[in-house]
C-alpha positions in Angstrom: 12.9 192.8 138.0 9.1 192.5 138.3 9.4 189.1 139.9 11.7 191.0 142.6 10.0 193.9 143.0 6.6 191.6 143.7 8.6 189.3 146.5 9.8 192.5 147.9 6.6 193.9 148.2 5.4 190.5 149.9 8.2 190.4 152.3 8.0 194.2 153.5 4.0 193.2 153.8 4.4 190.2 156.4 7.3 192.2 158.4 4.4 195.3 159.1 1.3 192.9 159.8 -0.8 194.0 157.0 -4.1 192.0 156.6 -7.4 192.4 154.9 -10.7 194.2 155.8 -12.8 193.5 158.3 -16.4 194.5 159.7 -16.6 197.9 160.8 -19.3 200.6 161.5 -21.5 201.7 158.7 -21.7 205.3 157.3 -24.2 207.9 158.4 -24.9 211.3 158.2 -22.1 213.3 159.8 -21.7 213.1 163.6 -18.9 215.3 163.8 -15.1 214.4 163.6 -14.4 211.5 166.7 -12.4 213.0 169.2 -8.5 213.6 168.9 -9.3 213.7 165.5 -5.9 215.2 164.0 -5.7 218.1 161.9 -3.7 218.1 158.6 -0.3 220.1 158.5 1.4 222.7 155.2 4.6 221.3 154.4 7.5 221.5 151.8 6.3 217.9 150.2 7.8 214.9 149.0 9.4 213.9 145.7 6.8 211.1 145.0 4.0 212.3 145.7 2.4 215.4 143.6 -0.4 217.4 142.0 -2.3 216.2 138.9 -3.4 219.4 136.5 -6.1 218.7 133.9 -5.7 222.6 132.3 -2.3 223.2 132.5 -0.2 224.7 135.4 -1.8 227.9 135.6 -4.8 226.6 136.4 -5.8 224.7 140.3 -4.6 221.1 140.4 -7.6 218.7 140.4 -6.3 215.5 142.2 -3.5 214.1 143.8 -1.4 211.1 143.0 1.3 209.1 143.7 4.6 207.8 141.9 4.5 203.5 141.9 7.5 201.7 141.5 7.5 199.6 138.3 10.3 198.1 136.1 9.3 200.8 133.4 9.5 203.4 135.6 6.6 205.6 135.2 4.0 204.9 136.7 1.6 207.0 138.5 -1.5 206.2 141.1 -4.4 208.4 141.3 -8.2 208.2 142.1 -10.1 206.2 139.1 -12.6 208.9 139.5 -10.3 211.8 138.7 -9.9 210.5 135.4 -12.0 210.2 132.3 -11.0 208.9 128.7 -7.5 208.0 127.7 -6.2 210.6 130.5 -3.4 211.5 127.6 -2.5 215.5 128.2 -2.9 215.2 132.3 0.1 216.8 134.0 1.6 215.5 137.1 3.6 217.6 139.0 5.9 215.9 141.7 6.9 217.6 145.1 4.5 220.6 143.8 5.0 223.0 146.0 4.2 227.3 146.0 3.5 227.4 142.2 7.7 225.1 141.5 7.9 222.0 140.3 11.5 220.7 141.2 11.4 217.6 140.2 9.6 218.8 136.5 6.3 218.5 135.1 5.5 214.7 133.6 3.0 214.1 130.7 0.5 211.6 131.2 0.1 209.1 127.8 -2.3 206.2 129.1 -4.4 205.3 131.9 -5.3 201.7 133.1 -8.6 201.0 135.7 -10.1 198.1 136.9 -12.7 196.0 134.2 -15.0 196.8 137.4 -14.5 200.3 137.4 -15.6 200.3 133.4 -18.3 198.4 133.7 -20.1 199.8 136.9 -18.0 202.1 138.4 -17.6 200.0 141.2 -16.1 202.5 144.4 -14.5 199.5 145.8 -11.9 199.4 142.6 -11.7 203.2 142.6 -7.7 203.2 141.4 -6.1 204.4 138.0 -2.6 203.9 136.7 -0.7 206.4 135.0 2.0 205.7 132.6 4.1 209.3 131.9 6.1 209.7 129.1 9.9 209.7 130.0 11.9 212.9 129.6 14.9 213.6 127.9 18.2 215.3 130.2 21.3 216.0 128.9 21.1 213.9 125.9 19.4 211.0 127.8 16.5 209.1 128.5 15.3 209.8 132.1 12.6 208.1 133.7 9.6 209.7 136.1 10.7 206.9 139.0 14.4 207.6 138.6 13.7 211.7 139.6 11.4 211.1 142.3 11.8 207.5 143.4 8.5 205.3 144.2 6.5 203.6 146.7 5.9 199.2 145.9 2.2 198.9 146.1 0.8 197.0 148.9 -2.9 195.7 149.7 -5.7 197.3 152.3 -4.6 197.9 156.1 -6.1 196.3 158.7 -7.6 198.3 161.5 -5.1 200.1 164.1 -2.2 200.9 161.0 -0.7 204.2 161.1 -0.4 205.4 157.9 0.8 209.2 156.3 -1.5 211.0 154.2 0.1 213.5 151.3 -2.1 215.7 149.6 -2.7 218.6 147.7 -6.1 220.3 148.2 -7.6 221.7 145.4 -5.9 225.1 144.1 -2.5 226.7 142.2 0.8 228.0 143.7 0.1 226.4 147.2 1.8 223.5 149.4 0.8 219.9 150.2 -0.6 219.0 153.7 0.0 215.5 155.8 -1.5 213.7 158.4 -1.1 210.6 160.4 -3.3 208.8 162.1 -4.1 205.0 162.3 -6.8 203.0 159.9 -10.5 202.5 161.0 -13.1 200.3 158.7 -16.1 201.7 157.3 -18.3 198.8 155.2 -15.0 197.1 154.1 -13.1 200.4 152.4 -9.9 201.7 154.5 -10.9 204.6 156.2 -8.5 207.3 157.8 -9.3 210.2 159.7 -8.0 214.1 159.7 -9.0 217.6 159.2 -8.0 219.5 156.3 -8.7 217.0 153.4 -11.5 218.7 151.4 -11.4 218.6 147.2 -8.4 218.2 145.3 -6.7 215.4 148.0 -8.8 212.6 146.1 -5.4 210.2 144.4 -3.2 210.9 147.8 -1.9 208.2 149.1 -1.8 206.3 152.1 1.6 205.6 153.1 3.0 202.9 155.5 6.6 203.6 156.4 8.9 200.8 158.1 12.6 201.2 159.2 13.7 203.1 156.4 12.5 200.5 154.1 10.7 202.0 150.4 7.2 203.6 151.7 4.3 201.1 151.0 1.3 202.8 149.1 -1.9 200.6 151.2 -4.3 202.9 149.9 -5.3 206.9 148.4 -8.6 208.5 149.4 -11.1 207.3 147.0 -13.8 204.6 146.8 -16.8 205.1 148.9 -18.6 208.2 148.7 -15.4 209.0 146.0 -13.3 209.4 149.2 -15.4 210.8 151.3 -18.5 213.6 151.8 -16.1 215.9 154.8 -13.4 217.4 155.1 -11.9 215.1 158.0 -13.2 211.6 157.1 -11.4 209.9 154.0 -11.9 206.6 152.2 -10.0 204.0 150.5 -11.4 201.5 147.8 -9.3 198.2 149.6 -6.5 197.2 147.7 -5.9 193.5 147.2 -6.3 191.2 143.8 -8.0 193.1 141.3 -5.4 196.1 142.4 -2.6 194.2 141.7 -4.2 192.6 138.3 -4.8 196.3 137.5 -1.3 197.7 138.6 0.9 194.2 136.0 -1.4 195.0 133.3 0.2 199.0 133.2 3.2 197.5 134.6 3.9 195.3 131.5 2.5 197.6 129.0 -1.0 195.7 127.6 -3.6 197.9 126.3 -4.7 200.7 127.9 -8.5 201.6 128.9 -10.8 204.0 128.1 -11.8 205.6 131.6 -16.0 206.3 131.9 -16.1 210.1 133.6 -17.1 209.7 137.3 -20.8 209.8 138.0 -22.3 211.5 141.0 -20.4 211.0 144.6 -23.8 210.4 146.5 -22.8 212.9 148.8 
């Protein structure tokens, strides 16, 4: 199942022209949003996407994440830097939306990051995997990925993608935004651009959608600056190898890491 879900991925990659990184402008301080700049949108949410709580529901939801199809079936994708230990106890909440959780509240048991990430917090591997316990329904044994269905993991856009942005900005009882715009380059990390993404939308994904084929997850906003020091300019750590060395190691169920707590953003 792995094996097919891997040649999937590949196949659904080639038919949308990803590609790797390439040079791009440096960062500065801030010039002001570029022109035409888009502005981020409430809306009622999607089932794979949701809000990550660190303090239970009645407190504001710290990060964002996203649910990544796996044979196992629960696996989540946030921001390395939203977590810190085992991230056992985390709550994600999928298709969060006014204070409801339709599609229920899922207990986070492990976390796996990048060996780069533990040793040096490296922003260009700034991913975590989340393995949720599964739930029990009528007698059964229900999986996170079975609720909510998934996104296959892909690697960095090139420049000019159009990609969709879910996210939950930072609060409790409120509704995610989205945005889509096309990929820009910044030092190497994906780099997308929209109003409206301030703290809280670190973990959301960036989703490329083709032909009613499963969503590809190409990115979340993370990774340089730990996604970004303004509200309209998010980054991406780039996806490729060690992502994908990362994503089989929680995918088949080898240890789990120990996550180091995030030091300062350098904003």
């Amino acid at each position: 199942m792995l094996r097919r879900l891997l040649v999937l991925t590949v196949a659904l990659l080639a038919a949308v022209g990803i590609a790797g990184v390439a040079a791009a402008p440096a960062f500065a301080d801030d010039p002001g949003a570029p022109p035409g700049t888009p502005t981020a949108t409430n809306f009622g949410g999607v089932p794979s996407v949701g809000a990550v709580f660190d303090d239970g529901l009645a407190n504001p939801h710290s990060c964002s994440a996203s649910v990544v199809l796996t044979p196992r079936g629960g696996l989540v994708l946030t921001a390395a830097h939203c977590i810190a230990g085992s991230g056992a106890g985390l709550l994600f909440a999928p298709g969060y939306v006014n204070g409801r959780t339709p599609y229920g509240v899922w207990t986070v048991q492990k976390a796996w990051v990048s060996p780069r990430w533990v040793a040096t917090q490296d922003p260009k591997t700034d991913y975590a995997f989340l393995q949720v316990a599964p739930q029990t329904v009528g007698g059964r044994t229900v999986r996170l990925q079975d609720v909510t269905g998934g996104s296959l993991l892909g690697v960095a856009p090139r420049a000019g993608t159009t990609v969709t942005s879910v996210a939950y900005p930072y609060g409790i009882d409120d509704e995610p935004i989205q945005c889509v715009n096309t990929i820009v380059l910044t030092q190497g990390y994906p780099t997308f651009n929209c109003h409206g993404y301030p703290g809280g939308t670190s973990g959301s994904p960036f989703l490329l959608t083709h032909r009613g084929l499963p969503n590809i997850v190409v990115g979340l906003i993370g990774g340089l600056n730990q996604g970004g020091c303004y509200e309209w300019n998010s980054f991406s750590s780039p996806f490729g190898r060690d992502t994908y060395m990362t994503y089989l190691r929680a995918a088949t169920g080898r240890p789990a890491d120990t996550v180091p707590s995030a030091g300062s953003d350098g904003c």
